[in-house]
C-alpha positions as CSV (number, residue, x, y, z in Angstrom):
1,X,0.0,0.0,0.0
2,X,2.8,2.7,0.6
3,X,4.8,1.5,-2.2
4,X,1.3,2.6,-4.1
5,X,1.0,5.9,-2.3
6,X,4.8,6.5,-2.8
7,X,4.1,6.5,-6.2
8,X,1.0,8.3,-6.2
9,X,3.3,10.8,-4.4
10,X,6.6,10.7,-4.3
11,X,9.0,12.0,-2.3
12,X,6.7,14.3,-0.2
13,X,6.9,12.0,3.5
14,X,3.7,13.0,5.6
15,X,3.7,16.6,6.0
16,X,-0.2,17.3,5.5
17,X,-3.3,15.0,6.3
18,X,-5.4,13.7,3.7
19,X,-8.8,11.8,4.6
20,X,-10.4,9.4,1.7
21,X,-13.2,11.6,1.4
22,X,-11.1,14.8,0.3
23,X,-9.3,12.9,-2.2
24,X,-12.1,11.2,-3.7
25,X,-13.5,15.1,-3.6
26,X,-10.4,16.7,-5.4
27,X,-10.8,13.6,-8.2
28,X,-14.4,14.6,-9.1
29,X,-13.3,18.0,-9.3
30,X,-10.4,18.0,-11.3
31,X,-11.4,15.6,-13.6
32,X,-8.6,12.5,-12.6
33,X,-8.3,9.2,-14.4
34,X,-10.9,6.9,-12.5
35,X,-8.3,4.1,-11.9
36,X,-5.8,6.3,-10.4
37,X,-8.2,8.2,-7.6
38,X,-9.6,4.6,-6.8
39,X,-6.7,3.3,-6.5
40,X,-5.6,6.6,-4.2
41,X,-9.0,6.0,-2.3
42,X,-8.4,2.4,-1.5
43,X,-4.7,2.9,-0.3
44,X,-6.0,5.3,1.9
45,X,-8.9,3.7,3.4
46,X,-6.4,1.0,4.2
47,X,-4.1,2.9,6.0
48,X,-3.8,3.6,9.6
49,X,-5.2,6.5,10.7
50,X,-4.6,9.9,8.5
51,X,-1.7,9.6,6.5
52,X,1.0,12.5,6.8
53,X,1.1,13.5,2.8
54,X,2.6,16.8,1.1
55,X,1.2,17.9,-2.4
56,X,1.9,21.1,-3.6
57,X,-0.6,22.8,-5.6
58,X,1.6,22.2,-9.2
59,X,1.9,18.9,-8.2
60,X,-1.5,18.0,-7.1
61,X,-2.3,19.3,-10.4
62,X,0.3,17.3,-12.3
63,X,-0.7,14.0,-10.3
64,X,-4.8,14.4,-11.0
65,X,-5.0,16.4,-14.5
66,X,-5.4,19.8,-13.4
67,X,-3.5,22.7,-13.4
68,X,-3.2,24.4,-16.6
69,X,-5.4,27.1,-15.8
70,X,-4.1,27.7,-13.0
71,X,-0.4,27.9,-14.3
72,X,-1.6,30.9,-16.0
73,X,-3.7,32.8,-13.7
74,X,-0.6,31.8,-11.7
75,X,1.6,33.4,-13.9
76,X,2.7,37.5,-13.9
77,X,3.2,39.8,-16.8
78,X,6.3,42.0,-16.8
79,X,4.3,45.2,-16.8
80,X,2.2,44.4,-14.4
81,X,4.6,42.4,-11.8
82,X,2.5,43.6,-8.6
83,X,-0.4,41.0,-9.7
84,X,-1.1,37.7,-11.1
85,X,-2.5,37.2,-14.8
86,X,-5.8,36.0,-13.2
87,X,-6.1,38.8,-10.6
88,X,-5.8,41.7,-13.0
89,X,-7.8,39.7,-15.5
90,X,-10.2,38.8,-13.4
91,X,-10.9,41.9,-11.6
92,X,-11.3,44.5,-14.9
93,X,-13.4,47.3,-15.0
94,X,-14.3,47.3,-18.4
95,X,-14.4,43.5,-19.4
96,X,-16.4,41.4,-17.0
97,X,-17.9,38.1,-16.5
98,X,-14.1,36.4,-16.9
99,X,-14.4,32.8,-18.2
100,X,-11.5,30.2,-18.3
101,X,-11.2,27.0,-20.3
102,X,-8.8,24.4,-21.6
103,X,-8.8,23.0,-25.0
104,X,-7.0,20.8,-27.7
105,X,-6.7,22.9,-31.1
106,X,-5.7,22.1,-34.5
107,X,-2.3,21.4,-33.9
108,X,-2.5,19.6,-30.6
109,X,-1.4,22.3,-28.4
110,X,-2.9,22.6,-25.1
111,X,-5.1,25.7,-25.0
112,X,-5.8,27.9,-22.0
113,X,-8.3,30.5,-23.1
114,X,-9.7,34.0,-21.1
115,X,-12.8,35.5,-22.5
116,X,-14.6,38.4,-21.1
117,X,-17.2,40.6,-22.2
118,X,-17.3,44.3,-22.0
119,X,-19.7,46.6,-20.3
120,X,-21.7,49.5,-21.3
121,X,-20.8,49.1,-24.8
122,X,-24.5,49.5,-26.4
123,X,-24.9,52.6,-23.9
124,X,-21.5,54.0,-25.4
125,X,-22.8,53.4,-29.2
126,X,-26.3,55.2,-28.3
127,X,-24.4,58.3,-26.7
128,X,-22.3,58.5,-30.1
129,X,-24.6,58.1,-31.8
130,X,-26.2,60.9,-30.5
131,X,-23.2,63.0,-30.6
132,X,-22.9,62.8,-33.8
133,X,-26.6,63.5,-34.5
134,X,-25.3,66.6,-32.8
135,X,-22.5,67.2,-35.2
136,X,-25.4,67.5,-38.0
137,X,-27.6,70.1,-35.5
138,X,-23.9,72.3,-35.1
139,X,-23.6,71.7,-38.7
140,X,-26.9,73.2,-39.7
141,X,-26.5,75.7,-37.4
142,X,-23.0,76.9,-38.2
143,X,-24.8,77.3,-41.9
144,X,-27.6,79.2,-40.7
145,X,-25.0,81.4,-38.7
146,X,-23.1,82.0,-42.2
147,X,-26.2,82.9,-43.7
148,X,-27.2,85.3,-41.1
149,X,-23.6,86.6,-41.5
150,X,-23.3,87.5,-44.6
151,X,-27.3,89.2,-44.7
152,X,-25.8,91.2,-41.8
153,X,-23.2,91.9,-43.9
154,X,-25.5,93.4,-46.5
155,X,-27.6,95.1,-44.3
156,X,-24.4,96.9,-43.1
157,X,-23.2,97.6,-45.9
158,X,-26.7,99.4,-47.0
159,X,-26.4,101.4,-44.0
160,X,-23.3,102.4,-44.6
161,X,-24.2,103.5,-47.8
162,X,-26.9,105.5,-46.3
163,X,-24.7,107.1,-43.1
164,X,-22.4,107.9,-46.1
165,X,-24.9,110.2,-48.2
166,X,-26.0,111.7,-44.4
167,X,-22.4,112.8,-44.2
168,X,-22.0,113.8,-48.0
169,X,-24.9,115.7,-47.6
170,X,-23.6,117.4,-44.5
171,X,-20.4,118.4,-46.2
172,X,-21.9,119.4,-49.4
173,X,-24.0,121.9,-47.5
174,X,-21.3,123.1,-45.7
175,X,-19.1,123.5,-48.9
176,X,-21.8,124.8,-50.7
177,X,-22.3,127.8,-48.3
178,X,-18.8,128.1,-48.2
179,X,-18.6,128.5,-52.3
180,X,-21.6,130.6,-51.9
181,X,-19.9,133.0,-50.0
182,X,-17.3,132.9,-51.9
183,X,-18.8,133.4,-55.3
184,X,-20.2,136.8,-53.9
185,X,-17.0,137.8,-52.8
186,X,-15.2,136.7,-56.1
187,X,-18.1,138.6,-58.3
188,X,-17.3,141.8,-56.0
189,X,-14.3,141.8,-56.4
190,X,-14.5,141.5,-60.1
191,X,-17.1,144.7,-60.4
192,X,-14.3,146.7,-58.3
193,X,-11.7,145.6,-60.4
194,X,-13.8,147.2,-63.4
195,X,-13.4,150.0,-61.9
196,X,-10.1,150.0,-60.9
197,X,-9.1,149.0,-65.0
198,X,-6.7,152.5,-65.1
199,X,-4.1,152.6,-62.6
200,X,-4.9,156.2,-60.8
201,X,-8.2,154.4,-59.9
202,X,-6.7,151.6,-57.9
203,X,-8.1,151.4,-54.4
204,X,-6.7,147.8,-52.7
205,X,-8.9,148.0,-49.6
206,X,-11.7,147.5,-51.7
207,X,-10.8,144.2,-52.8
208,X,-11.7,141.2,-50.6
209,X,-10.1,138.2,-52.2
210,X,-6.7,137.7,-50.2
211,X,-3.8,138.5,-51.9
212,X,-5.3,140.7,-54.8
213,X,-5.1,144.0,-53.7
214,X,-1.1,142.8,-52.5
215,X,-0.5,141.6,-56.5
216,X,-1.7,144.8,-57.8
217,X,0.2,147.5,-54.7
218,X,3.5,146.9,-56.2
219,X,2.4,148.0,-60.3
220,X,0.0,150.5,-58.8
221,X,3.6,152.3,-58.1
222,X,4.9,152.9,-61.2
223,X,1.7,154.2,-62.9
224,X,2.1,157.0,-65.5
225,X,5.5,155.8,-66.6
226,X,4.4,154.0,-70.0
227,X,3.0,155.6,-72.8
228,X,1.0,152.3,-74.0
229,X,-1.0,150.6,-71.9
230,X,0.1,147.3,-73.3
231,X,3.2,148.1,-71.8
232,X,2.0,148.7,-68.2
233,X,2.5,145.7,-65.9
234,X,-0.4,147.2,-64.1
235,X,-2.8,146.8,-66.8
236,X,-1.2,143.4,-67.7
237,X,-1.3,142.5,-63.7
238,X,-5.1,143.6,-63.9
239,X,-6.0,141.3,-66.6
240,X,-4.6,138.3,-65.2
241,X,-6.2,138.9,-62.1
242,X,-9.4,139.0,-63.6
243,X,-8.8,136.0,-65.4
244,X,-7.8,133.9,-62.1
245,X,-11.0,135.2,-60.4
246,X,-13.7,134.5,-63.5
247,X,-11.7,130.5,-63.4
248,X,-12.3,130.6,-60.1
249,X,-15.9,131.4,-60.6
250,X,-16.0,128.6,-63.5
251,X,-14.6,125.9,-61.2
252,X,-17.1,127.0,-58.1
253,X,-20.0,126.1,-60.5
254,X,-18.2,123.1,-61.7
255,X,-18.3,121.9,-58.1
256,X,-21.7,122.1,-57.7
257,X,-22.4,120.2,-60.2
258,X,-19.6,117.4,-59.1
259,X,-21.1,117.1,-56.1
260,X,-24.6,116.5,-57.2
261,X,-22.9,114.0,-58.9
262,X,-21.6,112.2,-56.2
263,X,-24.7,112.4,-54.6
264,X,-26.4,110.4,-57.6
265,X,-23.4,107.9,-57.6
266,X,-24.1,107.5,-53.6
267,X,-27.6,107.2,-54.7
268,X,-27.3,104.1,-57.2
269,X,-25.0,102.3,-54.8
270,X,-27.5,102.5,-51.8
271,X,-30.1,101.3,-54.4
272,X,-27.7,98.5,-55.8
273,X,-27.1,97.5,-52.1
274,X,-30.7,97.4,-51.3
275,X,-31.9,95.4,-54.2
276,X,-29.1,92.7,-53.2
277,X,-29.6,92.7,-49.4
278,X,-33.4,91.9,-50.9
279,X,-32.2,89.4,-52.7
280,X,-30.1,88.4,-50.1
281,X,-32.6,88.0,-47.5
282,X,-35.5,85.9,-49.9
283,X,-32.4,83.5,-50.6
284,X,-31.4,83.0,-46.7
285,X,-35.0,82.4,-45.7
286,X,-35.2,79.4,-48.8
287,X,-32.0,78.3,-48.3
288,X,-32.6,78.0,-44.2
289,X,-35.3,76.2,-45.0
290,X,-33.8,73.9,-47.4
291,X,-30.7,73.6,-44.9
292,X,-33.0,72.4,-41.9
293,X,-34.7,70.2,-43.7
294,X,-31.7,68.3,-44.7
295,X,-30.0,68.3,-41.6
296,X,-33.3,66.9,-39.7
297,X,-33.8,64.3,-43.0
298,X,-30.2,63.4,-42.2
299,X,-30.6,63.3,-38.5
300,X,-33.8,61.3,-38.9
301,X,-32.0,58.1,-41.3
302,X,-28.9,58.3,-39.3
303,X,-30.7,57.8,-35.8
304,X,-33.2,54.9,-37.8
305,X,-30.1,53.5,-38.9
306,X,-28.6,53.3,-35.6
307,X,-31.5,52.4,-33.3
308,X,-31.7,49.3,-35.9
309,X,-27.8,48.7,-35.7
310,X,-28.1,49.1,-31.7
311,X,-31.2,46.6,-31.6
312,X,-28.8,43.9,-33.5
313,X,-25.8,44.1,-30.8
314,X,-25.3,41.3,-29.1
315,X,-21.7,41.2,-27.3
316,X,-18.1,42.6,-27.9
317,X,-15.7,39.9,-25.9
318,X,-12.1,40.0,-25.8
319,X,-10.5,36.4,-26.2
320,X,-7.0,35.5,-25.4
321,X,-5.1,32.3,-25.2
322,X,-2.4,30.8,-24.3
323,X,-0.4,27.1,-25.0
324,X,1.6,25.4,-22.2
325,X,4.8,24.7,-23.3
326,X,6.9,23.1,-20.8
327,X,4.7,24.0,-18.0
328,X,5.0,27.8,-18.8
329,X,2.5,29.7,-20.4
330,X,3.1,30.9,-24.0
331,X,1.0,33.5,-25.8
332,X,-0.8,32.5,-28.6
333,X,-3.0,35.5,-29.2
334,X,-5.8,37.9,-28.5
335,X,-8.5,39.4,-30.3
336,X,-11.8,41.5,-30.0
337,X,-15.0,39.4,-31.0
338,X,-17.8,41.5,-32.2
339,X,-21.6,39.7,-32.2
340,X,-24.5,41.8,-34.4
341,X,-27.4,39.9,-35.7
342,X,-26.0,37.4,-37.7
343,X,-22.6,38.7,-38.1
344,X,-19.3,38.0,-36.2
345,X,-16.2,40.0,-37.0
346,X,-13.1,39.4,-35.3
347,X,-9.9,41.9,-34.7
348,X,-6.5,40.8,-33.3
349,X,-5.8,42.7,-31.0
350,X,-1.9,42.8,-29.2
351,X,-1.5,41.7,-25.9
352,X,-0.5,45.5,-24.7
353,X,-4.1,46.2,-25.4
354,X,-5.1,43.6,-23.2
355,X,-2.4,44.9,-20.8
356,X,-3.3,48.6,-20.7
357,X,-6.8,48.2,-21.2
358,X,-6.7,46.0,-17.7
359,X,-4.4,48.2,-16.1
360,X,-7.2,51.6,-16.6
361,X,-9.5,51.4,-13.9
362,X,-11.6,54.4,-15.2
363,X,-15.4,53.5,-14.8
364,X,-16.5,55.7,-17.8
365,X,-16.3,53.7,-20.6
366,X,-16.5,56.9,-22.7
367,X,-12.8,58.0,-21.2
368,X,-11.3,55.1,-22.1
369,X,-9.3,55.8,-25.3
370,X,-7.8,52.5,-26.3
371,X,-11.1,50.8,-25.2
372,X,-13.7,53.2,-27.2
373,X,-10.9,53.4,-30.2
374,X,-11.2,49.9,-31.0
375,X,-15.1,49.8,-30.3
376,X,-15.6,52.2,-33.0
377,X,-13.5,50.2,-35.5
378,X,-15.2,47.2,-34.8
379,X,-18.6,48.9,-34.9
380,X,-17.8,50.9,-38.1
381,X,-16.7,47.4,-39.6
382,X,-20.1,45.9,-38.9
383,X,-22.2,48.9,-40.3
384,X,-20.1,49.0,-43.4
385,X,-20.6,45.2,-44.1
386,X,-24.4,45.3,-42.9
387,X,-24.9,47.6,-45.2
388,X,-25.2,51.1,-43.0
C-alpha cells in the first residue's frame, strides 16, 4: 500500500493529512483518471489512521490532471509584476464576466483561453450616436450662422451707404455755403476791379479776395511811366487777375455740379445694395429652409439607422489564449469578437491592449481611449458590411 501511495506521491513523506473523502472530492473536481483516484481511495482507506502527505498545488495538479489554468492565472506579466495574470484579468473594470477554459486545437497544443465581455458598450454606441446627431444640429446651425452673417453683412453695408450720403450731404451743404460765400466775394471783387481798370483808380482796400489787392500795390507804383497801356504791368497784372478770379468762378460752378454728382453715384450704390440685401434675405429664408430640412432628414436616417444597428448588438468579448509549453504559459494570441445579428467580426488585437486596457481602472467607458478606439472600429466594420 505505501509503495502505491509512494508512487501516487513521491518523495513528499507525511507533512499534511489527507482523509479518503477529500481525495475522492479533489478527483471529481479536477477531472482524474478513474483508476488512479480509486486506486488513491483504496490505499488510503487501508491505511492507519490519516496519512501525513505533502502535495503542492503544481503537483497536485500534475498528479490528477489539473492545473493548466491555473499555471496561468498563476503566472505575472512583466508590466504588471505587482499581480497575477488571473487577478488583474479577473478583476477589470471594463471587461467582466471572466471565463476560463482548456482545449486541444488544430495542432494539438494545449489551450488555455480568457474571454470576457465588456460593459456599457451599447450605452457608449447610443451616446455616439447621439453625438454625432449633434455634429449634423452644429452643422446646420454653423450654416444658418453663415447665412445670417453675410445678410448682416449686407444690411451693413446698406447702411453704410446711407450714413455715407448723411455725411455727404452734411459736407456738401457746408461746402456749398462756403462757395456761396465765396462766389459773392469773387463777383465783388470782379465789379471793383472794373473799376479799378486805369491805374490812378486803384483802391486795394476794396478788394476782398486775399492776396489781390497785394498783387496789384507793387504795379500800382509805377503808374504814369508807360506811354501804351500794353506796356504797363499794371494793366497786364489787372488782366490776369481778372482771369484767375472768373476761373475761379467757373470751377465753383463746376463743383456744384460734381457734387450733385456724387450724390447720384451715392444714390445708385445705396439702391444697388438694397436690391441685393433683398435678394439676399429671400435667398437665406429658402436656403434655411432647405438647410433644416436636410440636416433633420439626415438626422432622422442616421438615428433609424442606428437604433436598428443598436437593436442587433449582441456582445463585444475579448479572447486571449495561451499554450503550455513546458509547464509555462506561452502567448498564442488575442482578439476582439464583435456579435450583431448574424454577423461576427473578429480583430487581433496585441496583448498590450489587453495589458493597458486591464491596467485603466476608469469607470467611464467613454474616457477610455484605447477601449472606445477599438469599439468604433469594430462597430464601423459591422455597419459597413451590414450595409449602413
Amino acid at each position: 500500500m505505501k509503495k502505491i501511495l509512494d508512487f501516487l506521491f513521491p518523495a513528499h513523506g507525511r507533512a499534511a493529512m489527507f482523509d479518503p473523502a477529500a481525495v475522492v472530492q479533489h478527483c471529481k473536481t479536477i477531472g482524474s483518471s478513474q483508476l488512479l483516484c480509486q486506486t488513491a481511495r483504496n490505499a488510503l482507506r487501508k491505511a492507519h489512521g490519516r496519512l501525513m502527505l505533502i502535495c503542492a498545488p503544481v503537483l497536485l495538479g500534475g498528479c490528477f490532471g489539473a492545473g493548466n489554468i491555473d499555471i496561468v492565472k498563476n503566472s505575472v506579466w512583466t508590466a504588471m509584476p505587482d499581480t497575477t495574470i488571473g487577478k488583474a484579468l479577473d478583476s477589470r473594470v471594463s471587461c467582466t464576466s471572466p471565463h476560463w477554459r482548456e482545449f486541444d486545437d488544430e495542432r494539438g497544443r494545449r489551450i488555455v483561453e480568457y474571454s470576457c465581455e465588456f460593459q456599457g458598450v451599447q450605452e457608449y454606441l447610443a451616446s455616439e450616436t447621439q453625438r454625432v446627431v449633434g455634429l449634423y444640429e452644429q452643422e446646420v446651425q454653423g450654416t444658418l450662422t453663415l447665412l445670417n452673417a453675410t445678410l448682416q453683412r449686407a444690411q451693413a453695408k446698406v447702411q453704410g451707404l446711407r450714413d455715407g450720403k448723411a455725411e455727404m450731404l452734411s459736407r456738401h451743404a457746408q461746402w456749398a455755403a462756403e462757395d456761396e460765400e465765396r462766389s459773392k466775394t469773387i463777383q465783388n471783387d470782379l465789379k471793383t476791379l472794373e473799376s479799378m481798370r486805369d491805374c490812378p483808380a486803384f483802391q486795394p482796400d476794396l478788394l476782398q479776395t486775399k492776396g489781390i489787392g497785394t498783387q496789384l500795390k507793387f504795379e500800382a507804383k509805377r503808374c504814369g511811366r508807360y506811354s501804351r497801356a500794353s506796356d504797363d504791368p499794371y494793366v497786364q497784372k489787372w488782366g490776369s487777375l481778372v482771369q484767375q478770379l472768373q476761373g475761379d468762378l467757373q470751377r465753383l460752378a463746376r463743383s456744384v455740379d460734381v457734387r450733385r454728382e456724387q450724390i447720384a453715384e451715392r444714390d445708385d450704390a445705396i439702391a444697388r445694395a438694397e436690391a441685393e440685401l433683398a435678394i439676399l434675405d429671400q435667398e437665406k429664408a429658402q436656403k434655411a429652409t432647405a438647410v433644416q430640412d436636410k440636416g433633420a432628414s439626415a438626422q432622422a436616417e442616421l438615428q433609424n439607422k442606428a437604433s436598428a444597428h443598436l437593436k442587433n448588438y449582441k456582445s463585444l468579448r475579448e479572447i486571449t489564449q495561451w499554450s503550455i509549453v513546458n509547464g509555462e504559459p506561452v502567448h498564442v494570441g488575442s482578439a476582439v469578437e464583435l456579435q450583431a445579428g448574424a454577423i461576427t467580426l473578429t480583430e487581433p488585437m496585441p496583448v498590450s491592449f489587453v495589458i493597458n486596457d486591464t491596467r485603466d481602472e476608469t469607470p467611464d467607458l467613454a474616457r477610455r481611449v484605447r477601449t472606445t478606439n477599438m469599439i468604433d472600429s469594430m462597430w464601423g466594420r459591422y455597419k459597413r458590411q451590414s450595409g449602413g
